[in-house]
Every structure is written in structure tokens, then in C-alpha cells.
C-alpha positions as CSV (number, residue, x, y, z in Angstrom):
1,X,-13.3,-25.6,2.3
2,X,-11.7,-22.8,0.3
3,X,-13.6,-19.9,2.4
4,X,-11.9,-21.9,5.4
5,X,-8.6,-21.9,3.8
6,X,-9.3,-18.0,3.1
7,X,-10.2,-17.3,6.6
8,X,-7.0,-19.0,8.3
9,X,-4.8,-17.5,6.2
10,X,-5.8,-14.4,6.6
11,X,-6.0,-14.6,10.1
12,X,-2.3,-15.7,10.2
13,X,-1.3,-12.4,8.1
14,X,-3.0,-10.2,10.6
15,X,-1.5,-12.0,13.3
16,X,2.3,-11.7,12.0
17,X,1.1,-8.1,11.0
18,X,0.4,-7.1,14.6
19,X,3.9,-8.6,15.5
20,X,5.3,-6.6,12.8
21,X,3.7,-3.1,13.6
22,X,5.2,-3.9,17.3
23,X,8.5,-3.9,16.2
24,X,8.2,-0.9,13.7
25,X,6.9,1.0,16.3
26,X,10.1,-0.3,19.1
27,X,12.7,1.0,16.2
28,X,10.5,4.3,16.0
29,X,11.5,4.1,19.9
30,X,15.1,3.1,19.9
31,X,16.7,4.4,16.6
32,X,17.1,8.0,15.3
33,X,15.3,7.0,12.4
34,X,11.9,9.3,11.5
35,X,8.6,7.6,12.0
36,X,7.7,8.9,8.5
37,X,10.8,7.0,7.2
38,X,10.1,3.9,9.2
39,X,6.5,3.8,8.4
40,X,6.9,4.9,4.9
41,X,9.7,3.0,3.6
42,X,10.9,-0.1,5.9
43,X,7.3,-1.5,7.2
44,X,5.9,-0.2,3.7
45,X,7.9,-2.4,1.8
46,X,7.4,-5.3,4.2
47,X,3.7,-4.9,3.6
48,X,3.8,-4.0,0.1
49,X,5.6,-8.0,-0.5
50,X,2.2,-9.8,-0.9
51,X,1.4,-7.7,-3.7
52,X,5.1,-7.8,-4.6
53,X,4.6,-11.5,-4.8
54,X,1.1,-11.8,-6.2
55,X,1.8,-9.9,-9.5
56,X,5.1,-11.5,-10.2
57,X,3.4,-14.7,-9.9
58,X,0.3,-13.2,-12.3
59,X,2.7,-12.3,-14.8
60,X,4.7,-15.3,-15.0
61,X,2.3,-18.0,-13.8
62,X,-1.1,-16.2,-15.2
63,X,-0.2,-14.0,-17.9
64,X,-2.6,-11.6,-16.7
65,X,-1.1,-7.9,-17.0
66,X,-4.8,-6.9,-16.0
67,X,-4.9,-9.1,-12.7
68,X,-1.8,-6.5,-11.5
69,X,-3.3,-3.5,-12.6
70,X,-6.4,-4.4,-10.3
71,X,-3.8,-5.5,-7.6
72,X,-2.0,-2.7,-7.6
73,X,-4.6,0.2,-7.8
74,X,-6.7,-1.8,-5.8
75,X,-4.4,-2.4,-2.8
76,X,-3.6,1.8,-3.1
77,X,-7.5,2.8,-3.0
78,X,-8.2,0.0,-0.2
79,X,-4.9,1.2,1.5
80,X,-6.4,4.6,1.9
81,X,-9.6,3.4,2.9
82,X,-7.3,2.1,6.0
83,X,-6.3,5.3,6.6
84,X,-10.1,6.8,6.5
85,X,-11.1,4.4,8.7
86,X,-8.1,5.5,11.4
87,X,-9.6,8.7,10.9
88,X,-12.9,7.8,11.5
89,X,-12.5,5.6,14.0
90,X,-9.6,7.5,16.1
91,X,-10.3,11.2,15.8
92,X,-9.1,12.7,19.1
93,X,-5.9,10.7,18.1
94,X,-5.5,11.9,14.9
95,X,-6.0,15.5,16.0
96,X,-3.1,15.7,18.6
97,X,-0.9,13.2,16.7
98,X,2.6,14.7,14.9
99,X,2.3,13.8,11.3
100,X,5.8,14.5,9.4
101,X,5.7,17.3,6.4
102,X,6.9,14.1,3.8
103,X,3.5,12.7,3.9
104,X,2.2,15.9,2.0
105,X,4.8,15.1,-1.0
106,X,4.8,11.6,-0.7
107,X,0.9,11.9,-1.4
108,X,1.6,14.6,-4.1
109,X,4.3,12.1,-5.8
110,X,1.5,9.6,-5.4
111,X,-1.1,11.4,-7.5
112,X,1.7,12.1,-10.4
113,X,2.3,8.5,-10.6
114,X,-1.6,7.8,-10.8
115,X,-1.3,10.5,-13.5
116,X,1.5,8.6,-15.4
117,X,0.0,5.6,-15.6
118,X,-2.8,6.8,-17.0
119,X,-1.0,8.3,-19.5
120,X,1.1,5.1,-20.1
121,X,-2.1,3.3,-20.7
122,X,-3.6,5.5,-22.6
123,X,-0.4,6.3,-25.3
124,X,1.6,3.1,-24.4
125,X,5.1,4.4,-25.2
126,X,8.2,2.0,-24.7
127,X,11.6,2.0,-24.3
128,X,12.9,-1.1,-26.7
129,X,16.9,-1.7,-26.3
130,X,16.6,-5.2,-27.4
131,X,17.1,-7.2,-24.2
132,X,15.2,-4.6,-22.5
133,X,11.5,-3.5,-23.4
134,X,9.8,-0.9,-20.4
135,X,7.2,1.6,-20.5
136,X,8.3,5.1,-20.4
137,X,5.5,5.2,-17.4
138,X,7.7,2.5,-15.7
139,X,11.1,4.5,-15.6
140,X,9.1,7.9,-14.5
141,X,7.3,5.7,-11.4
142,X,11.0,4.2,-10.7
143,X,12.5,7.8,-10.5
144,X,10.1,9.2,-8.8
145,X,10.3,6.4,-5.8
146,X,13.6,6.9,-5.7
147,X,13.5,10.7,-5.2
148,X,10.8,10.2,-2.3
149,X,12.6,7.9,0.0
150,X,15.7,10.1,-0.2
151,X,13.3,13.1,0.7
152,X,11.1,10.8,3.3
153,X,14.0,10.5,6.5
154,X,13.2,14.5,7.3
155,X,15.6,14.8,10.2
156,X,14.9,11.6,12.2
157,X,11.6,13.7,13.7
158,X,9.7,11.2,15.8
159,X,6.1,11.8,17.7
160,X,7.6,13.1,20.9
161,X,4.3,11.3,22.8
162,X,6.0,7.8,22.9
163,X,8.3,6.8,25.8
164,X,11.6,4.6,25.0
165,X,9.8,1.9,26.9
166,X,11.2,-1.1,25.2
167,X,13.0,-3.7,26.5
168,X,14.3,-6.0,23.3
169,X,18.0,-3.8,21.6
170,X,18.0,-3.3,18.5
171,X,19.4,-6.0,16.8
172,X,16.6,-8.4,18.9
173,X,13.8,-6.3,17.4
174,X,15.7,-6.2,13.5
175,X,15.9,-9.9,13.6
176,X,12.3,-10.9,14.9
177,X,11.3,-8.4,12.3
178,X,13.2,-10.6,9.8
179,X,11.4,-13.7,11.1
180,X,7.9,-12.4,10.8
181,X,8.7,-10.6,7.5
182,X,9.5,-14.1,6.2
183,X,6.6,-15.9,7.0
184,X,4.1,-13.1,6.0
185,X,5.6,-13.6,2.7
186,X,4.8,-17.4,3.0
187,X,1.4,-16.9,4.3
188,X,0.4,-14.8,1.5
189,X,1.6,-16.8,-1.1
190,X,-0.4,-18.9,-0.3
191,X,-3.5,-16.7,0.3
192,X,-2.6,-15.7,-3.3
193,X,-3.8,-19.0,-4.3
194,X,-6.5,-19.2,-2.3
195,X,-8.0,-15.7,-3.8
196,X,-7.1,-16.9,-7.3
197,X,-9.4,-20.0,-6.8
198,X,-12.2,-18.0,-5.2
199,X,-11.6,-15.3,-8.4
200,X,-12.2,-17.8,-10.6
201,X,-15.4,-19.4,-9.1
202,X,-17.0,-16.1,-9.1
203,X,-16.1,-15.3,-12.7
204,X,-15.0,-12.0,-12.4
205,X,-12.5,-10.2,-14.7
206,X,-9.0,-9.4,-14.2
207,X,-9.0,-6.4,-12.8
208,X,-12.1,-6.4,-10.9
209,X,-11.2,-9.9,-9.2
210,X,-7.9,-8.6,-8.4
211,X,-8.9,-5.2,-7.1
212,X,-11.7,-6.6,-4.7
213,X,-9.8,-10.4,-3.7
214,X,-6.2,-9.6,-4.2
215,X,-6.4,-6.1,-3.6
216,X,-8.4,-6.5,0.3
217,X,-6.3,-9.8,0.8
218,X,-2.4,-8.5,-0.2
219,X,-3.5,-5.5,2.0
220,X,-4.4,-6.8,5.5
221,X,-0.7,-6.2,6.4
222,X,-1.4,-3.0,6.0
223,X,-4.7,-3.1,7.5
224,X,-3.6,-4.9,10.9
225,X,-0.6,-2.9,11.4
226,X,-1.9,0.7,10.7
227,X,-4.5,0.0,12.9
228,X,-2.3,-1.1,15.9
229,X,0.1,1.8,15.4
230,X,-2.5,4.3,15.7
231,X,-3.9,2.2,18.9
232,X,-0.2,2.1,20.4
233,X,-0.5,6.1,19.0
234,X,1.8,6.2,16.8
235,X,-0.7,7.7,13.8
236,X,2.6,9.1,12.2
237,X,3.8,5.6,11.6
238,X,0.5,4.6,10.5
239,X,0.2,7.2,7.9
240,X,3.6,6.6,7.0
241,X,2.8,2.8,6.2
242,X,0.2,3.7,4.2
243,X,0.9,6.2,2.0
244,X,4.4,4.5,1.6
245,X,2.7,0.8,0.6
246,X,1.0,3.1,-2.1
247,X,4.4,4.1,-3.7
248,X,5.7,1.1,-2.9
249,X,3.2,-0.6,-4.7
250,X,3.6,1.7,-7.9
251,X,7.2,0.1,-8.5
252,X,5.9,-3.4,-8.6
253,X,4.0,-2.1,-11.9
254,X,7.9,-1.3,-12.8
255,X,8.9,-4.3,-12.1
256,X,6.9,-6.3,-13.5
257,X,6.7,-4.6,-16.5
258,X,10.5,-4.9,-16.8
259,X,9.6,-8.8,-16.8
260,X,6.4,-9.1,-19.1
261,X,8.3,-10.1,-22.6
262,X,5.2,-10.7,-24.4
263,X,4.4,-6.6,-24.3
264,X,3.8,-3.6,-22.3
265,X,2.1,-4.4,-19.2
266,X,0.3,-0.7,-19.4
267,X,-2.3,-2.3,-21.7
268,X,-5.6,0.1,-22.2
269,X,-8.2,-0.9,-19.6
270,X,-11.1,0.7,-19.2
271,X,-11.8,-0.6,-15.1
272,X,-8.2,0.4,-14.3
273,X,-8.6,3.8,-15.5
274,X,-12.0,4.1,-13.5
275,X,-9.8,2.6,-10.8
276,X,-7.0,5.2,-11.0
277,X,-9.3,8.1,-11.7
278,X,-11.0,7.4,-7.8
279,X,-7.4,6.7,-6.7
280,X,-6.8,9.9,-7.2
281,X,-9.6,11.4,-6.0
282,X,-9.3,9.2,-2.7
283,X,-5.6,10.6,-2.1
284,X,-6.9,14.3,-2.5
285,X,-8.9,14.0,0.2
286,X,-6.2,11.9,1.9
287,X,-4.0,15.3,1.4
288,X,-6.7,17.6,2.9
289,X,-7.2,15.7,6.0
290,X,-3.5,17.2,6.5
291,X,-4.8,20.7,6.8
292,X,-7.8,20.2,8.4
293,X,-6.6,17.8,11.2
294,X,-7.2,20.2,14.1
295,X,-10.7,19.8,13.5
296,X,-12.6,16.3,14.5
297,X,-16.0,16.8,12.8
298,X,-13.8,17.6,9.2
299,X,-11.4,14.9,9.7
300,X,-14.3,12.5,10.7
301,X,-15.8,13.9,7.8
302,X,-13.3,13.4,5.3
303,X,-12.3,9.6,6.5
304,X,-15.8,8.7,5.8
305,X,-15.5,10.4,2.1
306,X,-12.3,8.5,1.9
307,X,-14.3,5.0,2.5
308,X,-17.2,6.3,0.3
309,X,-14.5,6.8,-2.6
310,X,-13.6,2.9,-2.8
311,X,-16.9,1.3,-2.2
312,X,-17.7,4.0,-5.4
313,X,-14.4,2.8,-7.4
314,X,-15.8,-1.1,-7.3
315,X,-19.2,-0.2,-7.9
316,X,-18.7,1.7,-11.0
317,X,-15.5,-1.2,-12.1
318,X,-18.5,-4.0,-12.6
């Protein structure tokens, strides 16, 4: 009964994420607005809420700083399997596509927050003001964030191959994308559950369970609506939405670090650093695909080493 419940609600997540690409991809079309930022920042955080959700509720619910460690880093390396899989899948697409100069320094920002949060685990420095105690890892992620969506909107550039062929205005599409934001945030609240009960029945740990059921399940908004960008050719979008959701998802270790009283939620662990160590490597290769995007055979290449690099990070996180 619970692989049932599993299966419906996920199915309703990729349904409202469809919806929800649609209408990132009609703003890309009617505002001014880059597709990096769109992509990037507005459906990235839309995406990025089940894991938002998920690891609020493991902190206060669970107490399990491990279960969003997993989440998080799990999400970011499934997340870029997404992207390898666009690759893979949608070559010819990928090689013609306009992909906006902010992806290369969101991706770099991205590594130097992996980088910081291995450090933060491994030295555990905080920041104790008495009503406030954070991890000096968590004010670093924060700033950085903050200095990448002010550098994402690059000059409202847009992929010129898309036609204005849209017949909802804008405020039609803003508020049906406020409707279906909503209930994906519903949906996966209660797929959160779900996974947590199918965790638990399989006896995994923390951080594996959450980087294999929460980490695949929070991310089907991103799966669902990457892949119906790049089939409605928007690929800047796409890799926009995915690399965003990966910062995104860095400031929900912020957050819920400013909101774990009983310590520093960058507590050693020896799976996430295995899992942050290939998340790295995974966004490397995510970077070189950006040079080497005129030629199929690499990029085809490269999205398979991508997919490679997180069936690798579970294997060696049993």
C-alpha cells in the first residue's frame, strides 16, 4: 500500500511540475527577464521547496541533522544527473542551444559551497550570540547565494529560438504559477512521509536513506520540469533550474542550521563527505560540458560520466 501511495504522489509532483515548467518557460517568453535568471532563481526555488520542507520537518519532527545532509547533497548530485541525462538524451539540442555565461559561476559558487561545507564538518566552527548559534559554513553559503542571484539576471539575454507564442498575460501565467507552486508543496509533504515510512522499512541510515528516497523524491520537480524545457527547447532554462535548485538547496543547510538548538547541524559524517566529494566531481564535469558543447560525441560523453558519478556516490555511501 505504501509503494502505491509512493507512486501517486509522485506522479502528482511530475504532473504539477510539467504545468510549472510551462509557465516558466511563457515568462521566459513574455517578460524581459533572462532565462538563466528565471530558470536559476524563480522555478529553482519553486523546485527546491520539497526539500525546503523535508529538512525543516527532519530537524524539528526527526531530529535528524544527518537525514538533511543526505537530502541536500543528494538532491544536488541527483540534480546533476538530470542535467546529464538532458545531455545524453538531447544532444543536437544542447549543441545549438544559448546557455547564459552565469551558469559557469553559478557552478563555480557551487563547488566553493561543497568546499565549505566540508570544511564546516570537518572543523565545526560556530557563531554563538546567545539567541543565535550558526556555523560559520552557514553565513559563508548565505553570502555567497546572495551574491549569485544578484550576478544571475545578466542583461535579461533570452534563447532567441523561442517565439512569443503565448496566449495567457502575464499576471494569468504568475498566478497559475502560484496555484501549482502551492499544491506541489502539498503533494510533497506528503511524499515526505511516505519516503520516511519506506526509509525506515528498509533500515538504512540517515544520510543514505535520505540521499537515495528523499533526495530522488524532493527532486522530481526538478526532473519533470528540466526535462520539458529542454523538449519545449528551452535548455537554457533547464540548466538554469538545475544548477539554481543546487544553490538553492545549499541555503536550506543555512536555514536549518539557524533552527537546530540542540547543536551545529554540520555534524562530521563520514557518507556526507563521500557524498560531497562526488558532488563536486559531478559539477566539474557539469562545468566542462560548457566548453565542449559544440561537440555531440563529448557532451554525450560527459552526460553519461555525469550519471556514472551518482550511481558511484551511493555505491560507495553503503
Amino acid at each position: 500500500m505504501i509503494y502505491l501511495q509512493y507512486l501517486i504522489l509522485a506522479g502528482l509532483v511530475v504532473f504539477l511540475s510539467i504545468f510549472l515548467s510551462k509557465y516558466v518557460d511563457a515568462l521566459d517568453k513574455k517578460t524581459n527577464l533572462s532565462g538563466a535568471f528565471i530558470g536559476g532563481v524563480l522555478l529553482a526555488a519553486v523546485t527546491s521547496l520539497p526539500e525546503f520542507i523535508t529538512s525543516l520537518t527532519a530537524i524539528f519532527s526527526l531530529n535528524q541533522p544527518n537525514l538533511v545532509q543526505g537530502n541536500v547533497f543528494g538532491s544536488n548530485i541527483f540534480n546533476l544527473t538530470i542535467l546529464g541525462a538532458c545531455i545524453l538524451l538531447f544532444p543536437k539540442k544542447f549543441k545549438t542551444s544559448y546557455l547564459s555565461k552565469s551558469h559557469l559561476l553559478t557552478s563555480i559558487f557551487t563547488i566553493l559551497i561543497f568546499i565549505i561545507c566540508l570544511l564546516g564538518m570537518k572543523y565545526n566552527y560556530s557563531l554563538n550570540l546567545g539567541f543565535l548559534n550558526i556555523s560559520y559554513a552557514s553565513i559563508a553559503i548565505l553570502v555567497l547565494y546572495i551574491i549569485n542571484i544578484a550576478k544571475t539576471n545578466d542583461g535579461g539575454e533570452s534563447d532567441g529560438s523561442l517565439d512569443d507564442n503565448v496566449n495567457l498575460t502575464v499576471k494569468q501565467i504568475i498566478f497559475r504559477f502560484i496555484i501549482c507552486s502551492i499544491l506541489l508543496v502539498l503533494f510533497s509533504m506528503m511524499l515526505t512521509k511516505v519516503t520516511d515510512k519506506l526509509n525506515s522499512q528498509l533500515g538504512l541510515g540517515a544520510t543514505v536513506g535520505g540521499a537515495i528516497f528523499l533526495g530522488i523524491a524532493t527532486s522530481l520537480p526538478e526532473l519533470t520540469s528540466s526535462f520539458n524545457l529542454v523538449r519545449l527547447g528551452n535548455f537554457n532554462a533547464s540548466f538554469g533550474n538545475v544548477i539554481g535548485s543546487n544553490i538553492f538547496n545549499f541555503t536550506i543547510l543555512s536555514i536549518g542550521d539557524i533552527f537546530y538548538s540542540k547543536g551545529n547541524i554540520f555534524s562530521p559524517d563520514k557518507q556526507s563527505n563521500n557524498l560531497i566529494i562526488w558532488g563536486i566531481i559531478s559539477t566539474i564535469i557539469v562545468i566542462s560540458t560548457l566548453y565542449t558543447k559544440k561537440s555531440e560525441k563529448t557532451s554525450m560523453f560527459l552526460g553519461l560520466l555525469i550519471i556514472v558519478s551518482y550511481i558511484a556516490s551511493i555505491l560507495f555511501s553503503l
